[in-house]
Every structure is written in C-alpha cells, then in structure tokens.
N, C-alpha and C positions, 0 to 999 in steps of 0.2 A: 229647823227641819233640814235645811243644806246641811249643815254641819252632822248632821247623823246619816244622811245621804253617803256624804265625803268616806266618812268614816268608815263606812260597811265596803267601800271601793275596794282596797286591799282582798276580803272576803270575796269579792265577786269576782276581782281578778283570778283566785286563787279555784272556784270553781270554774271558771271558764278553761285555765288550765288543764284542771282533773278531766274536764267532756273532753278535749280537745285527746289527755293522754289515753283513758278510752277507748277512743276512735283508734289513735293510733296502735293500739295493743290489738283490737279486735282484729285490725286489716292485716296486722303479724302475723296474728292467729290462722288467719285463711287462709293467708302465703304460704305459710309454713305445712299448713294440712294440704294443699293443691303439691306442693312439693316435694312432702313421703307420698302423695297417692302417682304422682307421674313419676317417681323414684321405684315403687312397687310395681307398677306397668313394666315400666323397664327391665326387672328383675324378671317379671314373667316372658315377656317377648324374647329377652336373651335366654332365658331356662328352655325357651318351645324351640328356638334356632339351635341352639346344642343339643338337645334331642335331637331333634332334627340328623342333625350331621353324624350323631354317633349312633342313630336307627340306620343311618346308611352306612354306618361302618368305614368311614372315610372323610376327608378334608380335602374336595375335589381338586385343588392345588397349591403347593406352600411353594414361595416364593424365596429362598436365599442366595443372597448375593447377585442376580443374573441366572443362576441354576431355576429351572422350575420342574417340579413332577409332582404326578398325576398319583394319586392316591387309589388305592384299591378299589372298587366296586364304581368307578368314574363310568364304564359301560354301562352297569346295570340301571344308572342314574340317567345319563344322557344319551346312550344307544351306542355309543361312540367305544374305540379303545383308547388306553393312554398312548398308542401309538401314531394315532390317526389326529393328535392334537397337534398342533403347531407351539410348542416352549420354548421358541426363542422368541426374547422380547426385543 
C-alpha cells in the first residue's frame, strides 16, 4: 500500500503546484484590474483639471527659464491682475 502511496507522490506534487499557480494568476488578475481602474481615474481627474484650465481660458502661470507670466483671465480667476503678482522667483 506505501508503494502506491509513493507513487501517486509525483501526481500530488504536481497538483499542489497547479493550486498554488492558480492562486498566483488570480492575485494577477486583481492587480492588474485595480490597476486599469486607478489608471482610468487618472485619465478622468486629468481630463476634469484640463477642462478646468481651458474653461478658464488660461494657464495661471508658465514658468520658463526664471521668466514667469501670468496668463490671461488670471483676474477673473483670482480677483487679482497679472500685474499685482509678484514673478520673480
């Protein structure tokens, strides 16, 4: 009865394996779905902030080289002009 115990060893190793890869494909699975759906947030949060900026017709300040200025409609946004900001960094 050992010897056919022994035997089928091989077999149950090879199941134990198959649960085990399984496990591991399914936890893939989830990863990878949690990861398009916060990939898809993303896309929406960014889509709602660039509306955002170009409903106000403006990029309240682009920074190049040390220069900064003030984009158009920066008043209508903040109450302020682009004069009354302070662009030196």
């Amino acid at each position: 009865m050992l010897k056919k115990i022994d035997a089928l060893q091989p077999l149950f190793d090879l199941v134990v394996i198959a649960i085990e890869n399984a496990r591991l494909y399914e936890y893939a699975q989830q990863e990878l779905e949690e990861r398009i759906q916060a990939e898809k947030a993303l896309e929406v949060s960014e889509q709602m902030h660039r509306g955002a900026i170009e409903a106000a017709g403006f990029v309240p300040f682009i920074r190049y080289g040390g220069v900064m200025e003030m984009g158009e409609g920066i008043e209508a946004l903040t109450g302020y002009t682009a004069a009354e900001f302070d662009l030196e960094l």
